[in-house]
FIKE-137282 format. One line per 5 residues: number of its first residue (from 1); their letters; for each residue x, y, z of N, C-alpha, C. Coordinates in nm, 2 decimals, padded with zeros to 4 digits. Layout:
FIKE-137282
NUM> A> X Y Z X Y Z X Y Z; ...
end
This chain:
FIKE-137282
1> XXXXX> 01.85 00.73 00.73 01.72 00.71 00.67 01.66 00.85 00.64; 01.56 00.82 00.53 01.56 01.05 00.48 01.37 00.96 00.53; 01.31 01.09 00.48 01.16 01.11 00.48 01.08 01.07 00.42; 00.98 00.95 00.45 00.88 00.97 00.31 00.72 00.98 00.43; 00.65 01.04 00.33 00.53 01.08 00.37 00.43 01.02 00.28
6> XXXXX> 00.29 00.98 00.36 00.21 00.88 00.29 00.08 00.97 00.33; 00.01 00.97 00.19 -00.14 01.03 00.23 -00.22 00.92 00.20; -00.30 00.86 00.26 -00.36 00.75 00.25 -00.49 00.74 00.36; -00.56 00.59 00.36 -00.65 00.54 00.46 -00.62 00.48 00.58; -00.68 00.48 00.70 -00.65 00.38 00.76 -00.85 00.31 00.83
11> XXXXX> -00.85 00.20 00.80 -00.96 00.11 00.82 -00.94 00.02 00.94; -01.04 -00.03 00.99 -01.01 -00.10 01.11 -01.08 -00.23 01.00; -00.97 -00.30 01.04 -00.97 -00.44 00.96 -01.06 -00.55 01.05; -01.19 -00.60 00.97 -01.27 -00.73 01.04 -01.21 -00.82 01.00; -01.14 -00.90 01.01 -01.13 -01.03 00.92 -01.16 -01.15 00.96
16> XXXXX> -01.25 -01.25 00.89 -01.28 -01.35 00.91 -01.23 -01.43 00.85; -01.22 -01.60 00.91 -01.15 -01.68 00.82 -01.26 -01.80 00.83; -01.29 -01.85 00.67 -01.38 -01.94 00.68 -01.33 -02.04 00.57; -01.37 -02.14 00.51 -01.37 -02.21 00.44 -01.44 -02.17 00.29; -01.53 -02.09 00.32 -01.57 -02.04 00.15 -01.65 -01.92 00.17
21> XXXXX> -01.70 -01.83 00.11 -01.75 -01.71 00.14 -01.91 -01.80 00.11; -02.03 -01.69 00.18 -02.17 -01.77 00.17 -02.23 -01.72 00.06; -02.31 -01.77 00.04 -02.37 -01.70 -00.12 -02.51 -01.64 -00.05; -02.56 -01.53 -00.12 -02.65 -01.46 -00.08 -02.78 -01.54 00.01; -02.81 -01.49 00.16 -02.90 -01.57 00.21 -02.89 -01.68 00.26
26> XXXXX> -02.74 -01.71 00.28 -02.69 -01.84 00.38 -02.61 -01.83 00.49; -02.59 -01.83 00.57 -02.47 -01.84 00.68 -02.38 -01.96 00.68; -02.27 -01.89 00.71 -02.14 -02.06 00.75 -02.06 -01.99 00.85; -02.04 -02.08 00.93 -01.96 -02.07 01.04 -01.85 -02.06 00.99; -01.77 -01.94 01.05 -01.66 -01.90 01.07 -01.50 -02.03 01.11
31> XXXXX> -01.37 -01.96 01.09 -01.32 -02.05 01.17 -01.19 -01.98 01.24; -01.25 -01.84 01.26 -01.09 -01.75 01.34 -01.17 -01.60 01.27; -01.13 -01.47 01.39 -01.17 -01.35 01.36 -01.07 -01.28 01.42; -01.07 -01.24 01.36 -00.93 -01.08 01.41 -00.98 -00.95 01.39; -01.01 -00.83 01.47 -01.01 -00.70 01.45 -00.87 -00.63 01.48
36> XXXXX> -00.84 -00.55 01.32 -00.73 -00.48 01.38 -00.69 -00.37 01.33; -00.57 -00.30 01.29 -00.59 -00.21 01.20 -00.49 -00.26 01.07; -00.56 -00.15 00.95 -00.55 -00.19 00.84 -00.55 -00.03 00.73; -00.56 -00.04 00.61 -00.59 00.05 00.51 -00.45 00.07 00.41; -00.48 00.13 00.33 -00.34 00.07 00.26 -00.24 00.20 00.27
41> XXXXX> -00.32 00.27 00.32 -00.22 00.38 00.33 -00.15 00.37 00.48; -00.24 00.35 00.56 -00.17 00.31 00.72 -00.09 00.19 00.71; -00.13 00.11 00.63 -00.04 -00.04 00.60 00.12 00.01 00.59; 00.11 00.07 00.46 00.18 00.15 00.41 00.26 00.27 00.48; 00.28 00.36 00.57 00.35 00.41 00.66 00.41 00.31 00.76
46> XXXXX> 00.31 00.22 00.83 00.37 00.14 00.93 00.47 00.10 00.90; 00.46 -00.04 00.78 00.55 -00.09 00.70 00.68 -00.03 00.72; 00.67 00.08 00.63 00.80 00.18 00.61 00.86 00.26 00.76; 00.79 00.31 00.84 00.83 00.28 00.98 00.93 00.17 01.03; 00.84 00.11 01.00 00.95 00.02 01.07 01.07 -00.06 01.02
51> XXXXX> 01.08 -00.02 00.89 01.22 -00.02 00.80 01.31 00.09 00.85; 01.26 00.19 00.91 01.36 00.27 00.97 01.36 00.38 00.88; 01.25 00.39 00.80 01.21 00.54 00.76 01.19 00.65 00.82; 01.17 00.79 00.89 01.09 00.86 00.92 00.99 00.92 00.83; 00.86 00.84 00.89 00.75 00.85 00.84 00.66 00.95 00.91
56> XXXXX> 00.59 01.01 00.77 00.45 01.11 00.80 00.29 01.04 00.74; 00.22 01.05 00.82 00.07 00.99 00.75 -00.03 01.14 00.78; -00.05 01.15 00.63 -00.18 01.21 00.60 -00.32 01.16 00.59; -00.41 01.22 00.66 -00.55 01.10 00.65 -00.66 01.18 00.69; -00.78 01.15 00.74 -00.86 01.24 00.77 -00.93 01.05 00.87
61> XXXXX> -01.00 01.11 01.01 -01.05 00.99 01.08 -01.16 01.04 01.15; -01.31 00.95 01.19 -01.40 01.01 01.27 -01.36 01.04 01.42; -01.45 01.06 01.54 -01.38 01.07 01.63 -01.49 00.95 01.71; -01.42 00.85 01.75 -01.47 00.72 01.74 -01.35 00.58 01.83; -01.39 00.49 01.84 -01.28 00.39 01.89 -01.16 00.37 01.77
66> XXXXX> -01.21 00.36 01.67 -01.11 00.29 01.57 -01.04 00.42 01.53; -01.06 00.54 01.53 -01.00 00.63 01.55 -00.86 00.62 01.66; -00.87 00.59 01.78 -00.82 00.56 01.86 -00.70 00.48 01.87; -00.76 00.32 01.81 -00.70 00.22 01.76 -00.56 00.27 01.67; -00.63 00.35 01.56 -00.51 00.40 01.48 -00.41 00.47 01.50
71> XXXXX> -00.47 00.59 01.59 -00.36 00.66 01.70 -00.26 00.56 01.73; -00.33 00.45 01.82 -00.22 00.37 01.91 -00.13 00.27 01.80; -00.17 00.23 01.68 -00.10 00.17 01.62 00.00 00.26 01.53; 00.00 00.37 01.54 00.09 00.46 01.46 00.23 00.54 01.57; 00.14 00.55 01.69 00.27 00.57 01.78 00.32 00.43 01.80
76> XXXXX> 00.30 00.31 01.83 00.38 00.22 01.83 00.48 00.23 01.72; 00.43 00.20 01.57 00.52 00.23 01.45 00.62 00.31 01.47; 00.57 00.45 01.52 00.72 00.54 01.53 00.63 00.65 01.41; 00.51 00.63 01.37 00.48 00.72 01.26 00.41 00.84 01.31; 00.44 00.94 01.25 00.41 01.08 01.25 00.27 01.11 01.22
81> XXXXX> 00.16 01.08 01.28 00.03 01.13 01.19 00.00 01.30 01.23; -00.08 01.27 01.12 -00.15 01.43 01.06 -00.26 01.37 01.00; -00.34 01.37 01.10 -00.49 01.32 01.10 -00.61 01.39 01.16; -00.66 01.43 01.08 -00.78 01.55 01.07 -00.91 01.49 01.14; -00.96 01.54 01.21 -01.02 01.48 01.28 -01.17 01.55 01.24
86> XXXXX> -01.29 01.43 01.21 -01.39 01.45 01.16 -01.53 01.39 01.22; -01.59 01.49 01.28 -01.69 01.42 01.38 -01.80 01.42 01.28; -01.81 01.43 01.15 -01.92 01.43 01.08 -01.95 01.29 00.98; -01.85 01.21 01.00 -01.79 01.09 00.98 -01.75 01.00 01.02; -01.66 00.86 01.00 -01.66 00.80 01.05 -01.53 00.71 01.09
91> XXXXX> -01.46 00.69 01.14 -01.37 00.63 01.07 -01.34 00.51 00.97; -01.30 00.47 00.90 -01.29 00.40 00.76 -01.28 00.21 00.85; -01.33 00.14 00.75 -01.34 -00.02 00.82 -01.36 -00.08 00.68; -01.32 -00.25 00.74 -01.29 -00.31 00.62 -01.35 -00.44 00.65; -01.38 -00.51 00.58 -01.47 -00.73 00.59 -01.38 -00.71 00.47
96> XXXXX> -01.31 -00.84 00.56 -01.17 -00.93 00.47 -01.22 -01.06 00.50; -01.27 -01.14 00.41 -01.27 -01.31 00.44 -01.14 -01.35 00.36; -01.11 -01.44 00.44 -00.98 -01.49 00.45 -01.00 -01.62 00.38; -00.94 -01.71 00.31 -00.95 -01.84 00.25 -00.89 -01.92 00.38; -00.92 -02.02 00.43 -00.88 -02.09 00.55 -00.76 -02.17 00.47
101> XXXXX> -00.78 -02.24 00.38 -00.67 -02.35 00.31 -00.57 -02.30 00.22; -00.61 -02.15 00.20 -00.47 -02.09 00.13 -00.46 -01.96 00.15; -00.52 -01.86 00.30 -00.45 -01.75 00.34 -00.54 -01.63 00.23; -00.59 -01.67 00.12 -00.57 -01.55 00.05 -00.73 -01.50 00.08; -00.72 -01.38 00.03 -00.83 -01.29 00.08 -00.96 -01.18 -00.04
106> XXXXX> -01.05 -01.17 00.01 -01.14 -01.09 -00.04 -01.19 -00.97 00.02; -01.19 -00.84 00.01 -01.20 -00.69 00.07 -01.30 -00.65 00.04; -01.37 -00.59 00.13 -01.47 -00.46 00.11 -01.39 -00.35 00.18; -01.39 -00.26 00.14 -01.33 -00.14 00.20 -01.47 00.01 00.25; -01.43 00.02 00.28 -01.61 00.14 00.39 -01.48 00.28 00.39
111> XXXXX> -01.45 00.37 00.36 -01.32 00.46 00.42 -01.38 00.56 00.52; -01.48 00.55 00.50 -01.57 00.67 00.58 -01.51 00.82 00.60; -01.47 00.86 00.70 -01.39 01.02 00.73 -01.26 01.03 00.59; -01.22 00.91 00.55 -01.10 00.93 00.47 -01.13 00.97 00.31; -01.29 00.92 00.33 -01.35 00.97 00.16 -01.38 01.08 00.09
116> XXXXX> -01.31 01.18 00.28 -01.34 01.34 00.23 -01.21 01.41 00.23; -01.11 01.33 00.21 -00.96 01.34 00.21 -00.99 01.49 00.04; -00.90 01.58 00.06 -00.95 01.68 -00.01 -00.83 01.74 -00.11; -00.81 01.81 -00.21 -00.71 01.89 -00.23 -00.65 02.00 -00.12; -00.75 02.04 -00.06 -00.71 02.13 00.03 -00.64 02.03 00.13
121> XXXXX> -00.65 01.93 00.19 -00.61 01.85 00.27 -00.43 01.84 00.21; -00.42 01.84 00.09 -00.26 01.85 00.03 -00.21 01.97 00.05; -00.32 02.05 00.00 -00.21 02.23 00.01 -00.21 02.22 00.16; -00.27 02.21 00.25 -00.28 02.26 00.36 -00.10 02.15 00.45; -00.06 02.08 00.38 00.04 01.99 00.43 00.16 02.00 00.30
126> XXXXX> 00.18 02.09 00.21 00.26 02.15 00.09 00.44 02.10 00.12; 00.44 02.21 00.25 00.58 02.21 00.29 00.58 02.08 00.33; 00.52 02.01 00.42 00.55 01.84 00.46 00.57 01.77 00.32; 00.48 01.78 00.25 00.51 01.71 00.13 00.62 01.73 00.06; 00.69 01.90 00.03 00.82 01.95 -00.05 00.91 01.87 00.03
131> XXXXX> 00.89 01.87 00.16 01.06 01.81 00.21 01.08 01.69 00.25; 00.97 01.61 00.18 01.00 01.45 00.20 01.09 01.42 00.10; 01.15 01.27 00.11 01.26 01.22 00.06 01.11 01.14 -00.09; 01.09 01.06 00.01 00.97 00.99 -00.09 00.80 01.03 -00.07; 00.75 01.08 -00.14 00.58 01.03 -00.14 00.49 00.95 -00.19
136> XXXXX> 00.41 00.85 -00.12 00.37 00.77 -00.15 00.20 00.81 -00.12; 00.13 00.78 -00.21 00.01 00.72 -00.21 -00.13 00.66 -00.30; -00.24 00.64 -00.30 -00.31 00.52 -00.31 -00.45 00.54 -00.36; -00.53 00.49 -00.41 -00.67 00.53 -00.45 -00.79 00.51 -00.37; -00.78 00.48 -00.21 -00.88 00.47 -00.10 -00.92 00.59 -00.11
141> XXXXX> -00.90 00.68 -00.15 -00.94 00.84 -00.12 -00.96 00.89 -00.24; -00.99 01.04 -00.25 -00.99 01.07 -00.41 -00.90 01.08 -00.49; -00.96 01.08 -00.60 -00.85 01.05 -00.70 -00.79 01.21 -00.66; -00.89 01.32 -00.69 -00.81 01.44 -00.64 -00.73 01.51 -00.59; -00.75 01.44 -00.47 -00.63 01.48 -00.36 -00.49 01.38 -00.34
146> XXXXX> -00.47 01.31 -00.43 -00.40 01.23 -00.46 -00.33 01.29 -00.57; -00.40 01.34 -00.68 -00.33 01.41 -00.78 -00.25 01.56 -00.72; -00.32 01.62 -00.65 -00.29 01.75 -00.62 -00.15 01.71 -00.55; -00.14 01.62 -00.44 -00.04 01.58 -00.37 00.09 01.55 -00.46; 00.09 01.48 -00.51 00.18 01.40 -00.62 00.25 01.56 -00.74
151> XXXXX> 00.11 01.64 -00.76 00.19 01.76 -00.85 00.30 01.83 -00.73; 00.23 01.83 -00.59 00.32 01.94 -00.55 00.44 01.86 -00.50; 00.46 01.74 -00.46 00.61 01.66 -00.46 00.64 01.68 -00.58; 00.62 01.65 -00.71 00.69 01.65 -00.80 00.78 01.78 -00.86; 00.64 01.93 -00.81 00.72 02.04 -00.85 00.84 02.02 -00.77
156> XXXXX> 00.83 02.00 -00.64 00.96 01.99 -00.54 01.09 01.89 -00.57; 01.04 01.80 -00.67 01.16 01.70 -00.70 01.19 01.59 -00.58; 01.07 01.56 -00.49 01.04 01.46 -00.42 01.04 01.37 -00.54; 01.09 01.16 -00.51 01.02 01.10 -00.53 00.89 01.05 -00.48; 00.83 01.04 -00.64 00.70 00.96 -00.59 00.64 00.88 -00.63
161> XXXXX> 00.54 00.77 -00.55 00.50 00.67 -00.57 00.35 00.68 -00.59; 00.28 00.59 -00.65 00.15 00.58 -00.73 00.09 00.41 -00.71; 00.06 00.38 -00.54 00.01 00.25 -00.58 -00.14 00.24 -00.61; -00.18 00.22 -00.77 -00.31 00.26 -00.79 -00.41 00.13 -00.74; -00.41 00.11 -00.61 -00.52 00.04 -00.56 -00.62 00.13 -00.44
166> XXXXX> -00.74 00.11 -00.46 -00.82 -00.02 -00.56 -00.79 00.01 -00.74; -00.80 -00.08 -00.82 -00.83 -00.13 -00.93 -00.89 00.00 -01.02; -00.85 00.10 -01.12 -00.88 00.22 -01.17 -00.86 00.27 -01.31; -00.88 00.30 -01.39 -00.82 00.35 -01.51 -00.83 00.52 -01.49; -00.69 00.52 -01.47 -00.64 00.65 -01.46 -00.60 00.72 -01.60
171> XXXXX> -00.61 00.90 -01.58 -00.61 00.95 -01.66 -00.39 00.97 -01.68; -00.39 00.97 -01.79 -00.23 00.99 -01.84 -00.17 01.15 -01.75; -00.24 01.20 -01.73 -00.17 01.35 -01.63 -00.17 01.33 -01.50; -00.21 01.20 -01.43 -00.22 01.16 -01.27 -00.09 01.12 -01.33; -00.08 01.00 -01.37 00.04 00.89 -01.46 00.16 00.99 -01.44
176> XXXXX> 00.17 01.06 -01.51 00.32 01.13 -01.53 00.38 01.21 -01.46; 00.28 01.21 -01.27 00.34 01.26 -01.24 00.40 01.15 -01.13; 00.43 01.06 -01.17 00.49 00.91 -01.08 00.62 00.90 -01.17; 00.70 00.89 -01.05 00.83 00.83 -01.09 00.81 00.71 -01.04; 00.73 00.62 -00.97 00.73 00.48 -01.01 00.55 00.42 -00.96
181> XXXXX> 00.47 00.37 -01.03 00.34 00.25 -01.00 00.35 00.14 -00.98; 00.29 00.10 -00.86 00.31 -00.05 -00.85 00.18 -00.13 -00.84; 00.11 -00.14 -00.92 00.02 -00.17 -00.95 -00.01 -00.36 -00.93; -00.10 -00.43 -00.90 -00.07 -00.57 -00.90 -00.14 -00.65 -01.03; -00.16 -00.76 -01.07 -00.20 -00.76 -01.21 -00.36 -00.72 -01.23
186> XXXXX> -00.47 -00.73 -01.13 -00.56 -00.66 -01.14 -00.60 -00.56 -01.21; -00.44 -00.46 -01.11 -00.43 -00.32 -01.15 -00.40 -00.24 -01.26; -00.35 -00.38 -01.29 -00.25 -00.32 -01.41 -00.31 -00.34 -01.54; -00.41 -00.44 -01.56 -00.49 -00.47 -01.66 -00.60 -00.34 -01.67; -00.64 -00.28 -01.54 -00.71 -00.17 -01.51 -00.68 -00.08 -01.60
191> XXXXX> -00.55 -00.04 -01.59 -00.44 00.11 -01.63 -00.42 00.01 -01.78; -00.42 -00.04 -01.80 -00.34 -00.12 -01.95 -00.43 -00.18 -02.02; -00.51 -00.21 -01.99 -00.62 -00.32 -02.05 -00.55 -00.42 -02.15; -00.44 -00.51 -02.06 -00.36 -00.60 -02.09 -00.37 -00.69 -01.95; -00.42 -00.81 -02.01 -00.42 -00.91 -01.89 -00.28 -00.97 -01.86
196> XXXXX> -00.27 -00.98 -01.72 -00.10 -01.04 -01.69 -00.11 -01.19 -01.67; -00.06 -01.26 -01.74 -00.07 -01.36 -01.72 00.07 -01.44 -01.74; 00.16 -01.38 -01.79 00.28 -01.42 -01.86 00.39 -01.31 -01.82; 00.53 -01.36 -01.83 00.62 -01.29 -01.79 00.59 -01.11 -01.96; 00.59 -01.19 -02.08 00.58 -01.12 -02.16 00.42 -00.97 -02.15
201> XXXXX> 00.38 -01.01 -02.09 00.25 -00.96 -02.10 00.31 -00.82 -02.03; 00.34 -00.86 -01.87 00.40 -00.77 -01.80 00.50 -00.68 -01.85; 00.60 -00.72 -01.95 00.69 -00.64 -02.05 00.58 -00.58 -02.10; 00.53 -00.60 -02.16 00.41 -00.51 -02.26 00.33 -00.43 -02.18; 00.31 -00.46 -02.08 00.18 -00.35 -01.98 00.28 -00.26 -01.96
206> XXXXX> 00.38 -00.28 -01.91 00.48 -00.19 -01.85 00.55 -00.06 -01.91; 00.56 -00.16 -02.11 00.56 -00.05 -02.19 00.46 00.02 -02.18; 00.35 00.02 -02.19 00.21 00.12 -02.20 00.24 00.19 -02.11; 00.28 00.13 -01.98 00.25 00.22 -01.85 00.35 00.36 -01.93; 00.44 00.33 -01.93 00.57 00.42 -01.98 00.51 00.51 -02.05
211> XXXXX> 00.40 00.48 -02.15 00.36 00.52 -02.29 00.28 00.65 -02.21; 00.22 00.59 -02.11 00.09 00.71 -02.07 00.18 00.78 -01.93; 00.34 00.80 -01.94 00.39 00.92 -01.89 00.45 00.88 -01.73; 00.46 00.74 -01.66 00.50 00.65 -01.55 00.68 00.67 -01.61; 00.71 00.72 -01.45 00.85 00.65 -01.48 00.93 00.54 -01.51
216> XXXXX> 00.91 00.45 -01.38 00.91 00.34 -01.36 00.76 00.25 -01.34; 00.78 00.14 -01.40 00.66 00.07 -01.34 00.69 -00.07 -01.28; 00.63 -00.07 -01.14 00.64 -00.23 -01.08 00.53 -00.29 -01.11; 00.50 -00.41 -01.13 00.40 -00.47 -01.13 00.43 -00.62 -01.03; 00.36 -00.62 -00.91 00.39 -00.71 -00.84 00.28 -00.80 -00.87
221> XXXXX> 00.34 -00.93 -00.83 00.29 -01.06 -00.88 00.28 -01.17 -00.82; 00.24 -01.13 -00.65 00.22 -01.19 -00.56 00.34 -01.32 -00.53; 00.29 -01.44 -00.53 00.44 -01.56 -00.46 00.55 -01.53 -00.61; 00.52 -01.50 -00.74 00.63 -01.50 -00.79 00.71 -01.36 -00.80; 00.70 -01.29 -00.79 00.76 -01.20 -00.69 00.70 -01.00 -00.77
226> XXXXX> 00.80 -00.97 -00.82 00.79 -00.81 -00.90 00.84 -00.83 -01.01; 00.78 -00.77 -01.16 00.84 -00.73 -01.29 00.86 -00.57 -01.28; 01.01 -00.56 -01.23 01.06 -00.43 -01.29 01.10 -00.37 -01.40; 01.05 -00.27 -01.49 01.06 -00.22 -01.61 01.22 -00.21 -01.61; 01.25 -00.28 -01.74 01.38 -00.26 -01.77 01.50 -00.38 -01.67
231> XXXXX> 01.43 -00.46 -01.59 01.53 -00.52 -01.55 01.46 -00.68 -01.52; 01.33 -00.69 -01.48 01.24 -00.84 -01.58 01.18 -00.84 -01.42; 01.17 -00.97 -01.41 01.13 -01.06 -01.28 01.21 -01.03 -01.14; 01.17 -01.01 -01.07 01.27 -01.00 -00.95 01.16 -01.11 -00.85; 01.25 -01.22 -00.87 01.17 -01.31 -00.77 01.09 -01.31 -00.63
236> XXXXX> 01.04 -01.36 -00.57 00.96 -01.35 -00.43 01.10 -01.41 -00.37; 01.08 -01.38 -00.21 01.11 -01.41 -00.12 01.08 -01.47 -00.03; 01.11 -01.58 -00.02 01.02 -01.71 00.07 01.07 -01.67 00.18; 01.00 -01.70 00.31 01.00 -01.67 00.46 00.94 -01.78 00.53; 00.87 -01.84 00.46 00.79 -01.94 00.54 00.62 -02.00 00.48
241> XXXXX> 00.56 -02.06 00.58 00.42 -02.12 00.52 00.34 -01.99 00.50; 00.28 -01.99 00.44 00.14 -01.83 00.44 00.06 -01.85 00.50; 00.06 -01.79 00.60 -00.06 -01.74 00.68 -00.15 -01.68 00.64; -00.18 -01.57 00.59 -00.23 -01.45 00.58 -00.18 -01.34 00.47; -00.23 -01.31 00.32 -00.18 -01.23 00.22 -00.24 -01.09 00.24
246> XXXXX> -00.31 -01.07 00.38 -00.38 -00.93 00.38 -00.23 -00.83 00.35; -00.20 -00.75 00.33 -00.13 -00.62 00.35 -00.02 -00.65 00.26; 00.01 -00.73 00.22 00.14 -00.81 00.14 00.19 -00.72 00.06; 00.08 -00.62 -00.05 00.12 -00.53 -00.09 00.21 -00.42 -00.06; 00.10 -00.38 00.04 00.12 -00.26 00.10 00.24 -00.30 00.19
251> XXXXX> 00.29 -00.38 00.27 00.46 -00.47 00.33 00.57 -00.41 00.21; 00.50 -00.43 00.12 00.61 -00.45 -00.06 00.63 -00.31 -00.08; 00.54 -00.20 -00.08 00.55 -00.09 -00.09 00.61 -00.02 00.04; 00.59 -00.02 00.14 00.63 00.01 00.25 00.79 00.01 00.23; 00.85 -00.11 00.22 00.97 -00.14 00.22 01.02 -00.06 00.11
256> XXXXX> 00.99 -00.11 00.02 01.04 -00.01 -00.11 01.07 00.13 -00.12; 00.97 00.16 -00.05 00.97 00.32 -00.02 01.11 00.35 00.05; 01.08 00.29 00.18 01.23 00.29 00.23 01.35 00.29 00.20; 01.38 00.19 00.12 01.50 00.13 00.07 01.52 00.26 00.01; 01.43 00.32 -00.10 01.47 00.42 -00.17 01.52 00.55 -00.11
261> XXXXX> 01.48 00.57 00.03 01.51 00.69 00.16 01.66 00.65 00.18; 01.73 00.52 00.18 01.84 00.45 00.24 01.93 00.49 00.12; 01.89 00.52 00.02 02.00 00.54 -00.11 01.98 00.47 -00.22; 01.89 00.27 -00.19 01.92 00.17 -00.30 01.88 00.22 -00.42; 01.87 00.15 -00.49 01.90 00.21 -00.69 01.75 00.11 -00.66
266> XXXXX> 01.67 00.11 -00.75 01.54 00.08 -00.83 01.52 -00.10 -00.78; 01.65 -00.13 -00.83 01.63 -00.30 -00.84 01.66 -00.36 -00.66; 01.77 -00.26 -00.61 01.80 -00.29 -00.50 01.68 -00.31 -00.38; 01.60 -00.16 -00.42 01.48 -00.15 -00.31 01.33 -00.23 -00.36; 01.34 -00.30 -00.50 01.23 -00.39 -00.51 01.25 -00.53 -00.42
271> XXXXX> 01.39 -00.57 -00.46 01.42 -00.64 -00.35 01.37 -00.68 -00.19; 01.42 -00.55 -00.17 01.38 -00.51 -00.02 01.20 -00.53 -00.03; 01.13 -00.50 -00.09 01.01 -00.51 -00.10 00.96 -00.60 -00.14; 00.99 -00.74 -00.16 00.99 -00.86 -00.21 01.00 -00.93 -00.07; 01.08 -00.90 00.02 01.20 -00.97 00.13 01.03 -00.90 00.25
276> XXXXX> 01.05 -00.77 00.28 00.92 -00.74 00.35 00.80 -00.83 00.32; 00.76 -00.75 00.20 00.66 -00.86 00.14 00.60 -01.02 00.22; 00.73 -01.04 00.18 00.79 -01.21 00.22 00.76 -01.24 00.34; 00.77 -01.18 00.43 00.76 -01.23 00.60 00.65 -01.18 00.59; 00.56 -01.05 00.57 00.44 -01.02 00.62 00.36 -01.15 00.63
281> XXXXX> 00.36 -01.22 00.49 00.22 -01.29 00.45 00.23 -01.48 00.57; 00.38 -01.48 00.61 00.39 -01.57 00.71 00.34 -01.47 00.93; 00.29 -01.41 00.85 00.16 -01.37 01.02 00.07 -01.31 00.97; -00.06 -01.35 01.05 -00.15 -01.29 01.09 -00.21 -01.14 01.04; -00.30 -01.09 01.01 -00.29 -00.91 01.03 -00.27 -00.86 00.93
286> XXXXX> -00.29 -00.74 00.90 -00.21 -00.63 00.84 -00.09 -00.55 00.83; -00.14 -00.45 00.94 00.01 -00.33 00.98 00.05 -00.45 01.10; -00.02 -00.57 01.18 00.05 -00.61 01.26 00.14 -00.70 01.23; 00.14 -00.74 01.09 00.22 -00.82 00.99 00.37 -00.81 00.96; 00.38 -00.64 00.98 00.49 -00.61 00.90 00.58 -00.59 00.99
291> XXXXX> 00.72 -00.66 00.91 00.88 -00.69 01.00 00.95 -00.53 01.01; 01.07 -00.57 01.06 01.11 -00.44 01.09 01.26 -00.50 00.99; 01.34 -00.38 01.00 01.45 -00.38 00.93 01.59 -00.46 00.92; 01.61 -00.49 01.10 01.69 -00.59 01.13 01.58 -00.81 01.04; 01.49 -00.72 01.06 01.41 -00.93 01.02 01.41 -00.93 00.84
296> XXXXX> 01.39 -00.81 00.81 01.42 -00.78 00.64 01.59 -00.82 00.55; 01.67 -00.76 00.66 01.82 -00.74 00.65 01.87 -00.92 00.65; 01.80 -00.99 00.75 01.88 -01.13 00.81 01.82 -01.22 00.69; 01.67 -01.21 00.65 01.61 -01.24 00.54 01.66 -01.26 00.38; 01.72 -01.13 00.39 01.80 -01.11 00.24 01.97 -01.12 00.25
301> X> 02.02 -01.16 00.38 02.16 -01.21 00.40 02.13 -01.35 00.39
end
């Protein structure tokens, strides 16, 4: 397994599960709460952890309990943090209501310490970044330090990844320096201003992506699975009832990342990220969601 390093967030996840969200000025009873950890960038290292990557996380956290929390959930993973510790801040937190009758979910994101995530926070981790296998990261933080990160993997001839969430219209010189975005259709209408609604639409956003300097482009498509440029639909991967679609993404990216550390070609490690994907959203959670390599492997055998 080679290296990938993630600069990203990590939030301490509230999530409630109710029957409908309340409209301004009403209360409804709840029907299940979980605190745990979360952020798509911590999603996102875990994940790939536990594919059997060796993973690095970049982040910046207050000094605080959920601070803590994320410590403990990163040495579990096996993940390497490099986390700047910021007492002038806070650590980052998230309110996820959950749909009780179909699992799916609505976010606020808070990043707190992680919103001062900096260019200097990339130079200052250069060599970590030159000698990863893959780099991956995400728009919880600035756009800045996300670009800076991404130029200096790419001078180095690291792969790298660009999952532009939250939801953004990026400029074409962030764009070109990704050798692949995985954007979901949200996202990708964001970057494209092309709604996904159809297998064909996805072909066409995908061109654009291309257009404005993207190597590859995924566009994941939640139960029906990923459109990879140049090779179409790559189906989902059923695992079971849905529990929970928190982190599903970030499971899909995680894996993917990996796969590509492992050697697989483009189509092989969407796969893999389809199959992750797939079991996360049958538990609970976020990072506590995500399978490991042997449950991914038996999944896609």
């Amino acid at each position: 397994m080679g290296k990938v390093v993630v600069m990203g967030v990590f939030v301490a996840d509230a999530a409630f599960r109710a029957e409908r969200t309340p409209r301004m000025g009403e209360t409804v009873l709840g029907r299940g709460f979980v605190l745990g950890p979360g952020g798509k960038g911590s999603n996102q290292a875990v994940a790939a952890a536990r594919m059997g990557a060796e993973v690095h996380f970049l982040t910046r956290l207050g000094q605080d309990a959920f601070a803590e929390m994320a410590r403990g959930v990163w040495k579990q993973a096996g993940v390497a943090a490099h986390a700047t510790p910021d007492p002038d801040s806070y650590t980052g937190a998230a309110f996820i209501y959950l749909d009780d009758a179909t699992g799916e979910n609505a976010i606020i994101v808070s990043p707190g310490a992680a919103e001062r995530i900096s260019t200097a926070d990339a130079e200052a981790h250069a060599d970590l970044i030159a000698g990863a296998d893959v780099f991956m990261t995400q728009l919880e933080h600035p756009l800045a330090a996300s670009a800076a990160a991404l130029r200096i993997a790419r001078d180095a001839g690291v792969v790298t990844i660009l999952n532009p969430a939250p939801a953004a219209d990026l400029p074409a010189e962030v764009l070109s320096l990704c050798d692949y975005v995985t954007p979901n259709e949200t996202e990708t209408e964001a970057l494209t201003g092309i709604a996904v609604s159809a297998i064909d639409d996805a072909d066409r956003a995908c061109q654009r992506l291309c257009d404005l300097g993207v190597g590859t482009p995924i566009i994941t498509l939640g139960e029906r699975g990923a459109y990879l440029h140049g090779h179409g639909l790559v189906p989902a991967v059923q695992a079971g009832a849905v529990v929970d679609t928190t982190g599903a993404g970030d499971a899909f990216n995680g894996g993917f990342a990996a796969a590509l550390t492992r050697g697989c070609d483009a189509l092989a490690a969407v796969r893999v990220g389809c199959a992750t994907a797939g079991l996360s959203v049958t538990r609970a959670g976020a990072a506590a969601s995500m399978p490991d390599l042997a449950e991914v492997e038996a999944l896609l055998n």
